[in-house]
PyMOL Python script that loads the backbone (N, CA, C, O; Angstrom):
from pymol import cmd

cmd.read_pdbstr("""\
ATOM      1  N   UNK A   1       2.039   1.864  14.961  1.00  0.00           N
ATOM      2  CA  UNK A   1       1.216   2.879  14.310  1.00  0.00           C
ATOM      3  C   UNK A   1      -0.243   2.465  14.245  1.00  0.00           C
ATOM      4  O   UNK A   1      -1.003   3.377  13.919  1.00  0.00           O
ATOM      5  N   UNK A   2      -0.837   1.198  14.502  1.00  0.00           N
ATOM      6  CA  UNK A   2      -2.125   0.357  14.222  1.00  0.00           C
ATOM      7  C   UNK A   2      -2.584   0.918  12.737  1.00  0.00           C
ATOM      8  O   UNK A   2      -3.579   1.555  12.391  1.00  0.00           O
ATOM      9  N   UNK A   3      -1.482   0.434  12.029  1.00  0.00           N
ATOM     10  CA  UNK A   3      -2.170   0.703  10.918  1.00  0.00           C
ATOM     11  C   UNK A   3      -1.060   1.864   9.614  1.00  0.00           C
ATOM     12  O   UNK A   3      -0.334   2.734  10.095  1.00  0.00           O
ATOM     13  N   UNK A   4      -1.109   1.716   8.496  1.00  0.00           N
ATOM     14  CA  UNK A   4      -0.395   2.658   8.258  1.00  0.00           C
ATOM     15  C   UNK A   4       0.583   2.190   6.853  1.00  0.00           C
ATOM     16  O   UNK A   4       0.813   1.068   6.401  1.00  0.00           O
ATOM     17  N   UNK A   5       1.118   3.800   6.311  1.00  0.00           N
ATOM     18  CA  UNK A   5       1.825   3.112   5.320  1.00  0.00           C
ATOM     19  C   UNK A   5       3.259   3.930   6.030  1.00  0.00           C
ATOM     20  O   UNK A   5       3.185   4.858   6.836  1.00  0.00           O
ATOM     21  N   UNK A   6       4.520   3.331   5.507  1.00  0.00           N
ATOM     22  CA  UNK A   6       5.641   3.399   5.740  1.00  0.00           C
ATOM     23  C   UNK A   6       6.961   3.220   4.767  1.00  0.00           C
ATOM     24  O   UNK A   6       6.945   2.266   3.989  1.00  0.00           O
ATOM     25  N   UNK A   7       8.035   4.048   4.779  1.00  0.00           N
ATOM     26  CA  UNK A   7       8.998   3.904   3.887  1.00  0.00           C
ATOM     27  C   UNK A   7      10.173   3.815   4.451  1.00  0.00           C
ATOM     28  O   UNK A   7      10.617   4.704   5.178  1.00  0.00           O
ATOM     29  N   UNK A   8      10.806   2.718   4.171  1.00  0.00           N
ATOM     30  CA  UNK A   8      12.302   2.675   5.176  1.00  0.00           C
ATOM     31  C   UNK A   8      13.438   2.218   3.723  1.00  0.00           C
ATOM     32  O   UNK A   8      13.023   2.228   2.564  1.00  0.00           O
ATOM     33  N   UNK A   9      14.739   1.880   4.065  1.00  0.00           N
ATOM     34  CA  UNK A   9      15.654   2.056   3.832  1.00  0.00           C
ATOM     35  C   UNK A   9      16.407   1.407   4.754  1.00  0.00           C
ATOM     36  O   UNK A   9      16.443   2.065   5.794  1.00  0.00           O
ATOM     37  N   UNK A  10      16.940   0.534   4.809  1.00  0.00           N
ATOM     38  CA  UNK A  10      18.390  -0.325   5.253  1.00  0.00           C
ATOM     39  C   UNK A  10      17.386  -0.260   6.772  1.00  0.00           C
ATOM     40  O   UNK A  10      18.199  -0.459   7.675  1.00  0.00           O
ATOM     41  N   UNK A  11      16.401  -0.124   7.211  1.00  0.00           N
ATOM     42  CA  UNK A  11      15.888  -0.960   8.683  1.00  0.00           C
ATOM     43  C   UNK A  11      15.106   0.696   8.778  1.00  0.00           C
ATOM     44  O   UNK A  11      13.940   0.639   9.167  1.00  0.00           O
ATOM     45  N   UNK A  12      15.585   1.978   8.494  1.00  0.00           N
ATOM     46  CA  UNK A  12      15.066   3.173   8.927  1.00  0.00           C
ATOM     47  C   UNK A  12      14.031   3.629   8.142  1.00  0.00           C
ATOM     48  O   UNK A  12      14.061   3.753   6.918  1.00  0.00           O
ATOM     49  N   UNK A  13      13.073   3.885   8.916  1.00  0.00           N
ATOM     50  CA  UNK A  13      11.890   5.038   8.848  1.00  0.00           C
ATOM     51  C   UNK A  13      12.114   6.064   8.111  1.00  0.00           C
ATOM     52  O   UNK A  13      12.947   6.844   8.573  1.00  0.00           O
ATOM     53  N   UNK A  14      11.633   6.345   7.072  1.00  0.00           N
ATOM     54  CA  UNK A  14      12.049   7.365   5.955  1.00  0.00           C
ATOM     55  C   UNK A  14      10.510   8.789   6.344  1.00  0.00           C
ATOM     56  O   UNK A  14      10.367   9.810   7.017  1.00  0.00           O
ATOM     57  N   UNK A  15      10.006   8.250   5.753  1.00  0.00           N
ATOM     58  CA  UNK A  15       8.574   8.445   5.661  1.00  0.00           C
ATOM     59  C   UNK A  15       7.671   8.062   6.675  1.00  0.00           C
ATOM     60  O   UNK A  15       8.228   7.129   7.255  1.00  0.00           O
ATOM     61  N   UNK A  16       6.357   8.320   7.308  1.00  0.00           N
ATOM     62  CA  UNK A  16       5.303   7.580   7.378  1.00  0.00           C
ATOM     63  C   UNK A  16       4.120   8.108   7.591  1.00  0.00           C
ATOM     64  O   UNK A  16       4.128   9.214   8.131  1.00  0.00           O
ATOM     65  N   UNK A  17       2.491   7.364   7.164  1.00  0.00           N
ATOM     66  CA  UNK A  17       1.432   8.074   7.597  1.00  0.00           C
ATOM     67  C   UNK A  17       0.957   6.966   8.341  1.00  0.00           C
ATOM     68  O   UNK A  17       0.695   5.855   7.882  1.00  0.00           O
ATOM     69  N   UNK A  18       0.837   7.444   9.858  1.00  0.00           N
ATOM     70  CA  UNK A  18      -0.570   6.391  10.509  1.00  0.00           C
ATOM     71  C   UNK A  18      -1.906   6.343  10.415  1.00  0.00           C
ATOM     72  O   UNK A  18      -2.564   7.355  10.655  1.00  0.00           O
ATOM     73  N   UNK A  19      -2.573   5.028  10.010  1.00  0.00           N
ATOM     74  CA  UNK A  19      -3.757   5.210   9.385  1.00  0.00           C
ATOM     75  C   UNK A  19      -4.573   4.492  10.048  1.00  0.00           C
ATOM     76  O   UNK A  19      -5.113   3.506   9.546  1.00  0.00           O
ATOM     77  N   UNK A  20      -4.848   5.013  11.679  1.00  0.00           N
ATOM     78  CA  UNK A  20      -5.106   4.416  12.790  1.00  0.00           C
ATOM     79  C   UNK A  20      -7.125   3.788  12.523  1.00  0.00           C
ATOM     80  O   UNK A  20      -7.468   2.686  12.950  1.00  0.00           O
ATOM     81  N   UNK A  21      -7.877   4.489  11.979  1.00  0.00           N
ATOM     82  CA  UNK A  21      -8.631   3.877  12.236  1.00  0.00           C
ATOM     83  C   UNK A  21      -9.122   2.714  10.728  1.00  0.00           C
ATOM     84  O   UNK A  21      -9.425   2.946   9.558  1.00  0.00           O
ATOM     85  N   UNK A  22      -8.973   1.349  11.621  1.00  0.00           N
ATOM     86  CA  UNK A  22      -9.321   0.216  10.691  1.00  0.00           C
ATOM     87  C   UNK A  22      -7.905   0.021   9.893  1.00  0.00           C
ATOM     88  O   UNK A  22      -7.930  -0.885   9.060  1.00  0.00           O
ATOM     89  N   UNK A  23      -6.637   0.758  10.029  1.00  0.00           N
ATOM     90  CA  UNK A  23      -5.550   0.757   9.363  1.00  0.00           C
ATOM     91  C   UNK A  23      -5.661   1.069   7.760  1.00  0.00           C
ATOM     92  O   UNK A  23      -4.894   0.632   6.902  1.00  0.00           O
ATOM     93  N   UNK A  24      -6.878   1.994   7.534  1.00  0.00           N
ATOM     94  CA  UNK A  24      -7.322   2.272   6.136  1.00  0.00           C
ATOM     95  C   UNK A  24      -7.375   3.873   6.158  1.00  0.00           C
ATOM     96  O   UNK A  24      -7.099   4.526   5.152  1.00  0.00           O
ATOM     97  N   UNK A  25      -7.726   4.424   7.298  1.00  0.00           N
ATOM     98  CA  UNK A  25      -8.267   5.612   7.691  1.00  0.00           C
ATOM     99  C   UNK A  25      -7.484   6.752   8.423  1.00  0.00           C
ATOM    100  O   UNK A  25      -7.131   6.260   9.495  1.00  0.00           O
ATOM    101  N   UNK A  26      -7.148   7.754   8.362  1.00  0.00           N
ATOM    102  CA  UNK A  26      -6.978   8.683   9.580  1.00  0.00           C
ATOM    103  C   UNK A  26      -7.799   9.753   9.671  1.00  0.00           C
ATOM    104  O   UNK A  26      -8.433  10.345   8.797  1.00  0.00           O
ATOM    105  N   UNK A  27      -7.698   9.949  10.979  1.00  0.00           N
ATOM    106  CA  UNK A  27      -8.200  11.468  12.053  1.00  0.00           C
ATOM    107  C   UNK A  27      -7.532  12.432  11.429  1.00  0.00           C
ATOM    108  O   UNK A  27      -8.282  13.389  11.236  1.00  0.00           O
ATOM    109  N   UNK A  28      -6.403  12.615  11.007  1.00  0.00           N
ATOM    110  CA  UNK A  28      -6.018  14.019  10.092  1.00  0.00           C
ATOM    111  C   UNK A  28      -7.159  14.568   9.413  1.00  0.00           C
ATOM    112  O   UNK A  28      -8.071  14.031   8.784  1.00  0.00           O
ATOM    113  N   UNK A  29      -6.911  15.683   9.670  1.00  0.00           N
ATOM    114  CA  UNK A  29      -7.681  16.538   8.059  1.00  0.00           C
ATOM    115  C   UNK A  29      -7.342  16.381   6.785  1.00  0.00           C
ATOM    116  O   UNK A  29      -6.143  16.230   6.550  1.00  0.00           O
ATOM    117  N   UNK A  30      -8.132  16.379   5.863  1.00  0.00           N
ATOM    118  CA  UNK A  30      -7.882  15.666   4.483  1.00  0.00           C
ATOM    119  C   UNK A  30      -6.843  16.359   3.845  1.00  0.00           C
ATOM    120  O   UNK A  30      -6.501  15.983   2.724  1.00  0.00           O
ATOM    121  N   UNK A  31      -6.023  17.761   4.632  1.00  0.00           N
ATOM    122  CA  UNK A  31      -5.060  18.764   3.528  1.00  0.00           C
ATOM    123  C   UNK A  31      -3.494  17.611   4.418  1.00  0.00           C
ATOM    124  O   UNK A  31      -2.565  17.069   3.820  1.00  0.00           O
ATOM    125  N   UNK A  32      -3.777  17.607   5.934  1.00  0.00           N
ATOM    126  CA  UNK A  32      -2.741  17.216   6.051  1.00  0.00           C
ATOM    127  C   UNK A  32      -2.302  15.688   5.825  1.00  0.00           C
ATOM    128  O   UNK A  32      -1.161  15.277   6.038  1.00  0.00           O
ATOM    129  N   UNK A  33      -3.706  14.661   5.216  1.00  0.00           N
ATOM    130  CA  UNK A  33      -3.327  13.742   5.103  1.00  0.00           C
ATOM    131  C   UNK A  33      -2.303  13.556   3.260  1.00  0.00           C
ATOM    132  O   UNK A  33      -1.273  12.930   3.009  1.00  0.00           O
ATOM    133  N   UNK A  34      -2.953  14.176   2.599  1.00  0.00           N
ATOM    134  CA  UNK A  34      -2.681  14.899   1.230  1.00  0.00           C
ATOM    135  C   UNK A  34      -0.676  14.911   1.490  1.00  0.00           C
ATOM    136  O   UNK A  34       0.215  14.183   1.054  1.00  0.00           O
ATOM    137  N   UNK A  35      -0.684  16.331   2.555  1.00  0.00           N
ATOM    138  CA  UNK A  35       0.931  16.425   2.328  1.00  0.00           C
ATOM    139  C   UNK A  35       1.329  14.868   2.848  1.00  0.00           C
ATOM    140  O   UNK A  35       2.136  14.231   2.171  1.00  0.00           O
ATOM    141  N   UNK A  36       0.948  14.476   3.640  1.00  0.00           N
ATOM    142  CA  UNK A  36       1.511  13.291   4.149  1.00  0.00           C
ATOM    143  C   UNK A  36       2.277  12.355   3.122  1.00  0.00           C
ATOM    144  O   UNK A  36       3.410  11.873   3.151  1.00  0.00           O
ATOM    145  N   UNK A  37       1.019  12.258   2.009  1.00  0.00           N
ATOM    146  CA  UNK A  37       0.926  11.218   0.822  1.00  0.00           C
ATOM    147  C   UNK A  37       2.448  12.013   0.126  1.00  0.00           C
ATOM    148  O   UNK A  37       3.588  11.563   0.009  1.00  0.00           O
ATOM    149  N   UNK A  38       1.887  13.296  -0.226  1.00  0.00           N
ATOM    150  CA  UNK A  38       3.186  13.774  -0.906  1.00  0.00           C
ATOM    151  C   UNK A  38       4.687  13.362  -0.398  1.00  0.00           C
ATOM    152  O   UNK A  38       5.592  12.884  -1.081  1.00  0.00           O
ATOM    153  N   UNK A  39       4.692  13.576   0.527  1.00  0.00           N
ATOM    154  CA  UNK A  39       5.876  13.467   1.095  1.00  0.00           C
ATOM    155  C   UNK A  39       6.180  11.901   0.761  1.00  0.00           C
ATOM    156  O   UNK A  39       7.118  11.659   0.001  1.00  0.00           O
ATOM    157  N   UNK A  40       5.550  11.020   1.210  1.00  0.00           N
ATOM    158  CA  UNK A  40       6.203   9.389   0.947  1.00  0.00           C
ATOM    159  C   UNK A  40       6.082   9.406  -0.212  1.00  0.00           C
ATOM    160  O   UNK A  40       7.173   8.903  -0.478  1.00  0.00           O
ATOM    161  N   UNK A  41       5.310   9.703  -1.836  1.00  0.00           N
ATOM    162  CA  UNK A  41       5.286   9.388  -2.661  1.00  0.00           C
ATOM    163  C   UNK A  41       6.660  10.146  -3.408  1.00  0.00           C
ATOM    164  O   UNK A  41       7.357   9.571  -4.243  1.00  0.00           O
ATOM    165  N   UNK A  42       6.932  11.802  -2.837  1.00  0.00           N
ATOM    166  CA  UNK A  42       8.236  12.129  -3.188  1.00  0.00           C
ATOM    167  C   UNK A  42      10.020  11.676  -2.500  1.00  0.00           C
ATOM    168  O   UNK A  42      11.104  11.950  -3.016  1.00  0.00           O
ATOM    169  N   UNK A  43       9.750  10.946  -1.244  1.00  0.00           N
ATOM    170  CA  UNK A  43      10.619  10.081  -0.766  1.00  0.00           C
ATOM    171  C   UNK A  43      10.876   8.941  -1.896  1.00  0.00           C
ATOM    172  O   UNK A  43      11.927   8.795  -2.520  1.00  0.00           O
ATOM    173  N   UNK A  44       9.520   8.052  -2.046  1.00  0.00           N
ATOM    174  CA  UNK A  44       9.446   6.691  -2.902  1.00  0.00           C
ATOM    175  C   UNK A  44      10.473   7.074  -4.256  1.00  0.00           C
ATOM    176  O   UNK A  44      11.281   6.234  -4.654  1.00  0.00           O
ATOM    177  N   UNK A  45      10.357   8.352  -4.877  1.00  0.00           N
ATOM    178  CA  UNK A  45      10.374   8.468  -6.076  1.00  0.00           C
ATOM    179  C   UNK A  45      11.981   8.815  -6.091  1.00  0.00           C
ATOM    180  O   UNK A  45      12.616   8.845  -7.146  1.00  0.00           O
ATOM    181  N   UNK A  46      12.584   9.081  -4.775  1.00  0.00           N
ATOM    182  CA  UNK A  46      14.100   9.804  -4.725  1.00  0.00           C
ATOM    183  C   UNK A  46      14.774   8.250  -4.479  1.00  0.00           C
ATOM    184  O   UNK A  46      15.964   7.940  -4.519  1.00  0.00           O
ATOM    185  N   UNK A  47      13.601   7.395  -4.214  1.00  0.00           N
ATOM    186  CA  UNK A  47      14.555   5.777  -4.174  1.00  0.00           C
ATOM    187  C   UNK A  47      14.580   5.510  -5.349  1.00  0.00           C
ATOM    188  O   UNK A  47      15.324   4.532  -5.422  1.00  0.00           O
ATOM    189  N   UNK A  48      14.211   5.778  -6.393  1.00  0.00           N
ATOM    190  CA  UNK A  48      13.696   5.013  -7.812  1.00  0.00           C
ATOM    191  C   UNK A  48      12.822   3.881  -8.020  1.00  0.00           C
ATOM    192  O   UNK A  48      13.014   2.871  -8.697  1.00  0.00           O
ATOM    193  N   UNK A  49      11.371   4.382  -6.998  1.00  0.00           N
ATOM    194  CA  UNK A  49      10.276   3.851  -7.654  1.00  0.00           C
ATOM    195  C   UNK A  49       9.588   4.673  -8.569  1.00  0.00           C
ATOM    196  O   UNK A  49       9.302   5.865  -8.456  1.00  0.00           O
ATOM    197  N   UNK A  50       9.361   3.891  -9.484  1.00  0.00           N
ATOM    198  CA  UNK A  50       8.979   4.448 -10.674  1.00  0.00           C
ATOM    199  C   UNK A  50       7.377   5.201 -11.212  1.00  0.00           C
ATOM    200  O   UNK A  50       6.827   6.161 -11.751  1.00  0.00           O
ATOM    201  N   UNK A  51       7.245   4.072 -10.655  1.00  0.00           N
ATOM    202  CA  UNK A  51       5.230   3.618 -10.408  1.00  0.00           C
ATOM    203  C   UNK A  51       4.647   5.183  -9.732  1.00  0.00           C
ATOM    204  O   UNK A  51       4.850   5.425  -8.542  1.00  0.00           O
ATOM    205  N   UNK A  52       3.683   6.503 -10.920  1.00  0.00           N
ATOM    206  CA  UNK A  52       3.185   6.685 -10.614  1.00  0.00           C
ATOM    207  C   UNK A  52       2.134   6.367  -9.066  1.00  0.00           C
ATOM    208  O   UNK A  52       1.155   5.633  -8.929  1.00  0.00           O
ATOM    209  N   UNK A  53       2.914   7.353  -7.978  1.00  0.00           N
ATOM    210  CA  UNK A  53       1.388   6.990  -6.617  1.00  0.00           C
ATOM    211  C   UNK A  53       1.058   5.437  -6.249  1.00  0.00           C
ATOM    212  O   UNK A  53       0.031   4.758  -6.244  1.00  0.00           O
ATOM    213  N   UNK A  54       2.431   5.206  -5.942  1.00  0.00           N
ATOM    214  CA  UNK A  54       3.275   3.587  -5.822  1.00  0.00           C
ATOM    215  C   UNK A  54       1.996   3.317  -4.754  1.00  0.00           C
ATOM    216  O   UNK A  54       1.172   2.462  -5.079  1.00  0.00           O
ATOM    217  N   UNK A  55       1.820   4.075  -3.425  1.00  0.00           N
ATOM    218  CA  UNK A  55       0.961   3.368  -2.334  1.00  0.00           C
ATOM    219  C   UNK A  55      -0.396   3.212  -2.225  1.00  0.00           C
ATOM    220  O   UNK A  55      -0.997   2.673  -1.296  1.00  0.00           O
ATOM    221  N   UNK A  56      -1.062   3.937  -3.671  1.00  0.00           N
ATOM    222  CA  UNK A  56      -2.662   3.900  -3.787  1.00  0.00           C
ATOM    223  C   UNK A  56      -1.965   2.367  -4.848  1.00  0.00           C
ATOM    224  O   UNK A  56      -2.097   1.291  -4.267  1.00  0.00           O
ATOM    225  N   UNK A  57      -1.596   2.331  -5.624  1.00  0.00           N
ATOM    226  CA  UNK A  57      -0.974   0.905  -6.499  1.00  0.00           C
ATOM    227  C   UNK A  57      -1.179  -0.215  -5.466  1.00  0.00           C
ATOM    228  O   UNK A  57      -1.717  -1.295  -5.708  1.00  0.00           O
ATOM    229  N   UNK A  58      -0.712   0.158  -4.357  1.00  0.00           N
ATOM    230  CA  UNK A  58      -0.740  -0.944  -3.648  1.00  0.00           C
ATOM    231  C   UNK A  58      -1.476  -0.833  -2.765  1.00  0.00           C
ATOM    232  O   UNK A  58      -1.286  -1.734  -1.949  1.00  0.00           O
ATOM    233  N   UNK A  59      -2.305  -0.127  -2.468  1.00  0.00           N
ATOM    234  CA  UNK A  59      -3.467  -0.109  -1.315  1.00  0.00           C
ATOM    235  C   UNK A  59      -4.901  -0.983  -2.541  1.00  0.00           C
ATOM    236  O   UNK A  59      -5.756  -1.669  -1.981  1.00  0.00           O
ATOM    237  N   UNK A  60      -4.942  -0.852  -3.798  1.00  0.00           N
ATOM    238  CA  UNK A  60      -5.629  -1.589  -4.872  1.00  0.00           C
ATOM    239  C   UNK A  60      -5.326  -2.771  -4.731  1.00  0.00           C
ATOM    240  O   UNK A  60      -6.160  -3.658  -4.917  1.00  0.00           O
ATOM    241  N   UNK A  61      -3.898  -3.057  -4.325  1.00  0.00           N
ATOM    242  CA  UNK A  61      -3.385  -4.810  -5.115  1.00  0.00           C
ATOM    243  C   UNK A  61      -3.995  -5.883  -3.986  1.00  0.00           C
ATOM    244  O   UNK A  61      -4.167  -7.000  -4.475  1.00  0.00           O
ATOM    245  N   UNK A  62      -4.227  -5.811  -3.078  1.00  0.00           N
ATOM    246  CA  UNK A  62      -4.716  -6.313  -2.341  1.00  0.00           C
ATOM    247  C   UNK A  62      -7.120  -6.860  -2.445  1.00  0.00           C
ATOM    248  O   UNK A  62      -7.843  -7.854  -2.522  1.00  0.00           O
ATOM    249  N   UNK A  63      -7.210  -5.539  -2.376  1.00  0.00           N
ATOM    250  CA  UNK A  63      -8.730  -5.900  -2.819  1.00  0.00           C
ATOM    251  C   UNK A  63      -9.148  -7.099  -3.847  1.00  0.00           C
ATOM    252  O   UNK A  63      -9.165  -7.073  -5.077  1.00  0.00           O
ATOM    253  N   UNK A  64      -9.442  -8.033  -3.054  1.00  0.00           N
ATOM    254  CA  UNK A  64      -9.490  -9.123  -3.535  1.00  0.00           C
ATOM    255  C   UNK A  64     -11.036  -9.443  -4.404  1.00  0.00           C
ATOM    256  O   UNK A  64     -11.323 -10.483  -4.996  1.00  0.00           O
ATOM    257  N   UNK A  65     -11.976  -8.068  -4.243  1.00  0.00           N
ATOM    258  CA  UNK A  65     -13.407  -8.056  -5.081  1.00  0.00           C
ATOM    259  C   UNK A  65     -12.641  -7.257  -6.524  1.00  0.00           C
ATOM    260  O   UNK A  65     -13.401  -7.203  -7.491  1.00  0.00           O
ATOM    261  N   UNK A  66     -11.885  -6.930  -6.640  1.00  0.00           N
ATOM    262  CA  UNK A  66     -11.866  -6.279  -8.043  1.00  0.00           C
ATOM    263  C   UNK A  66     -10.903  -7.145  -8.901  1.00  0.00           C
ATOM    264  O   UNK A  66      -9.743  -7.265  -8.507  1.00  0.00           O
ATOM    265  N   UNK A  67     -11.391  -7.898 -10.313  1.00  0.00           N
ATOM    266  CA  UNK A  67     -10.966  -8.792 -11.232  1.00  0.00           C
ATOM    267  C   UNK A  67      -9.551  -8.891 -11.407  1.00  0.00           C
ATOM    268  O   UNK A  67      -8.745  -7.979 -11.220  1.00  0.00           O
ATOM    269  N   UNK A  68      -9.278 -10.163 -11.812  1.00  0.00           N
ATOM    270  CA  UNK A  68      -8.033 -10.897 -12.155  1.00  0.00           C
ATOM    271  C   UNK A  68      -6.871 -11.474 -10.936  1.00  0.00           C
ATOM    272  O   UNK A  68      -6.951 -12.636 -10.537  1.00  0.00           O
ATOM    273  N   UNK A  69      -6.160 -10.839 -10.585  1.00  0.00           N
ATOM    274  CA  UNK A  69      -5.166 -11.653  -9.625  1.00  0.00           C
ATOM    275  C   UNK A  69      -5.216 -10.692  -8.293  1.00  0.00           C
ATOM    276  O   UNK A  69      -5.143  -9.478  -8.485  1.00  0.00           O
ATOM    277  N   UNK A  70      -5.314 -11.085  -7.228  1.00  0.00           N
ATOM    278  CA  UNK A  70      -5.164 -10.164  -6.301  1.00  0.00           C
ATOM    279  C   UNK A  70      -4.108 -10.856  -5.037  1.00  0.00           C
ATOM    280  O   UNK A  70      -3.953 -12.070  -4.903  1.00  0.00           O
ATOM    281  N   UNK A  71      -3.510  -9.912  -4.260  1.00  0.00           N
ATOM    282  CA  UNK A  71      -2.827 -10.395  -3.171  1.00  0.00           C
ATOM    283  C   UNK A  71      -3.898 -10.615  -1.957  1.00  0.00           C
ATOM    284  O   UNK A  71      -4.903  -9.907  -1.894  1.00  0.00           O
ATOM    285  N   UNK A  72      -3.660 -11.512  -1.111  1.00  0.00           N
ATOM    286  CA  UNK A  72      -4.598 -11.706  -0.115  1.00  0.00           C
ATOM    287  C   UNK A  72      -4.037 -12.110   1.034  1.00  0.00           C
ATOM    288  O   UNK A  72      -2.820 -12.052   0.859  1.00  0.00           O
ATOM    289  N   UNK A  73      -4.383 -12.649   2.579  1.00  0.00           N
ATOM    290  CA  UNK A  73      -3.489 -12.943   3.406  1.00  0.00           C
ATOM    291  C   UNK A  73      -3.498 -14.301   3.014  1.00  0.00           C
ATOM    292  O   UNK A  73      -2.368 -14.757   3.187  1.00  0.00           O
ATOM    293  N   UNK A  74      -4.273 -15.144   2.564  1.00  0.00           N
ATOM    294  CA  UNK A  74      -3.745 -16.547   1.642  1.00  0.00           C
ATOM    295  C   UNK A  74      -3.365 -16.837   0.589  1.00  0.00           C
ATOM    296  O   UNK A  74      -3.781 -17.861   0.048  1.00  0.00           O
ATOM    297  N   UNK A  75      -2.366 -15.929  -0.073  1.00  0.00           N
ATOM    298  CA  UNK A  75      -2.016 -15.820  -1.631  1.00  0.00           C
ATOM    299  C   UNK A  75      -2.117 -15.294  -2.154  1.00  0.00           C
ATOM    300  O   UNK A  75      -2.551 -14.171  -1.894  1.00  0.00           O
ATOM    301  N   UNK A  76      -1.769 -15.724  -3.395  1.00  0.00           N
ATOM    302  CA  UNK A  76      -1.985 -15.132  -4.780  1.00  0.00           C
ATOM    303  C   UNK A  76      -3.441 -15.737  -5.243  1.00  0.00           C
ATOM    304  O   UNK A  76      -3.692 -16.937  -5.355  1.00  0.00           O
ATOM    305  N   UNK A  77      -4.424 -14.556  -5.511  1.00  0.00           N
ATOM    306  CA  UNK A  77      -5.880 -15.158  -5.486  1.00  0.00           C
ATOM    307  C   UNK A  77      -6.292 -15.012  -7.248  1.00  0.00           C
ATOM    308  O   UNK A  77      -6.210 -13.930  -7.829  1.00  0.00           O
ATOM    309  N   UNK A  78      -6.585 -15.860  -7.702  1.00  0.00           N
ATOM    310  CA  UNK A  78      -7.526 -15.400  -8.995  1.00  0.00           C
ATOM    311  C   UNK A  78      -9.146 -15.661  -8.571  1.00  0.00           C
ATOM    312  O   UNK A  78      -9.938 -16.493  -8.129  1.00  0.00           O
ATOM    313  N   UNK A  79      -8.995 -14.295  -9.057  1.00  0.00           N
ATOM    314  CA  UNK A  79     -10.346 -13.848  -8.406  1.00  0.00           C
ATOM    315  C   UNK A  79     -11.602 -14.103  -9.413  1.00  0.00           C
ATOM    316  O   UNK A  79     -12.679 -13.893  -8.856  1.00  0.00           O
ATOM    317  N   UNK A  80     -11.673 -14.397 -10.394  1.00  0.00           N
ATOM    318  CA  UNK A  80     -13.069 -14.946 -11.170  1.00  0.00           C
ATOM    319  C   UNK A  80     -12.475 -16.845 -11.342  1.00  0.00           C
ATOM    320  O   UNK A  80     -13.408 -17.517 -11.782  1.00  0.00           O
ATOM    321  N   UNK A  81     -11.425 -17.538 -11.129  1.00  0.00           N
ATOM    322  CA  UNK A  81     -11.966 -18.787 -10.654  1.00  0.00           C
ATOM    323  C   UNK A  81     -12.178 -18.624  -8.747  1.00  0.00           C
ATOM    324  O   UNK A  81     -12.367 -19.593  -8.012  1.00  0.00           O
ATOM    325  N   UNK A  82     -12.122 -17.768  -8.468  1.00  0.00           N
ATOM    326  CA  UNK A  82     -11.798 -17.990  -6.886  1.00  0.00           C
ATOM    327  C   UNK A  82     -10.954 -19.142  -6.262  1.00  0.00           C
ATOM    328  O   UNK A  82     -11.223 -19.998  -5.419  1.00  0.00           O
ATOM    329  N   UNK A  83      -9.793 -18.840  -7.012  1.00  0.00           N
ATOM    330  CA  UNK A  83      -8.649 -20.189  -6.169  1.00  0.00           C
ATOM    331  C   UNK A  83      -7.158 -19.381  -6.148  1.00  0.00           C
ATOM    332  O   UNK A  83      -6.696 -18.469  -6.834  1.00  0.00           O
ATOM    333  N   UNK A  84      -6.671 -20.137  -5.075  1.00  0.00           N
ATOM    334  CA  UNK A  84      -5.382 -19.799  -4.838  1.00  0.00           C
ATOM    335  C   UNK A  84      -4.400 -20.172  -5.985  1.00  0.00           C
ATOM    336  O   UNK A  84      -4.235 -21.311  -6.422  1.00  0.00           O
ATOM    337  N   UNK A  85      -3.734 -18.970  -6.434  1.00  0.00           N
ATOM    338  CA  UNK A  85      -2.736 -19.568  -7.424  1.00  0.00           C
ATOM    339  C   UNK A  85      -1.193 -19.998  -7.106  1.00  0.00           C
ATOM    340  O   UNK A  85      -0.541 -19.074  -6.620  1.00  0.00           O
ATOM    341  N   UNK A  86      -0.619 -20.990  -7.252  1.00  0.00           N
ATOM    342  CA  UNK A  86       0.820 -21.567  -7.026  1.00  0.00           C
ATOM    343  C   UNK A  86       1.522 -20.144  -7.680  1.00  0.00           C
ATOM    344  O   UNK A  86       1.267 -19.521  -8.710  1.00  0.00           O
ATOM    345  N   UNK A  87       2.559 -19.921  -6.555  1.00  0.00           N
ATOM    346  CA  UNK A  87       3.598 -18.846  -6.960  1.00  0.00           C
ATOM    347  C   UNK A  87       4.823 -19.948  -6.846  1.00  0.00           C
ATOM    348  O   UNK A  87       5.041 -20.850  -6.037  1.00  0.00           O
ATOM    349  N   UNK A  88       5.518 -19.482  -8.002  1.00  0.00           N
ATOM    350  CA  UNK A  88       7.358 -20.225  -8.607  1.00  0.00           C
ATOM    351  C   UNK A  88       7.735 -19.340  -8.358  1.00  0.00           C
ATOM    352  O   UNK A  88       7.260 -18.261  -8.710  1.00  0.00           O
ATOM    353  N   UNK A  89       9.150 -19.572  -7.360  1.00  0.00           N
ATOM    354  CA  UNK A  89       9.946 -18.651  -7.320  1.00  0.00           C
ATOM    355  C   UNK A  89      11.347 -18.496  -8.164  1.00  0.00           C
ATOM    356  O   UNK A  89      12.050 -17.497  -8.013  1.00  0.00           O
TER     357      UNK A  89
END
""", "prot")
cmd.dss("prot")
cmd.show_as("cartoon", "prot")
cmd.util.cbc("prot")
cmd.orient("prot")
């Protein structure tokens, strides 16, 4: 998809939007990117995720400029000491 969010289930494709440019973005028009969202966020919600608009939740958790703990491709970041934090599993 270069990019994109996705909802599967036991290996299958439930859902998906490709968000081809920069993997942040699409060429859709903003009504059909909208149903898009609907659709995975009303898929998400028939799995029992709970989380109010679960994939903007997690398109946030990552941004590693906005305060306190963020996910990053090197960790778990705390972001006002700027250091990697030890995850216990």
């Amino acid at each position: 998809m270069q990019g994109g969010l996705v909802l599967t289930q036991g290996g299958a494709v439930i859902e998906s939007l490709a968000l081809p440019l920069g993997g942040l973005m699409s060429s859709l028009p903003a009504e059909d990117v909208a149903r898009a969202m609907d659709k995975l966020e009303s898929a998400a919600a028939q799995l029992g995720v709970q989380l109010p608009r679960p994939f903007m939740f997690l398109a946030f958790l990552p941004l590693s400029v906005v305060p306190k703990l963020k996910i990053t491709d090197a960790g778990l970041l705390d972001v006002n000491a700027w250091k990697i934090v030890p995850v216990q599993a």
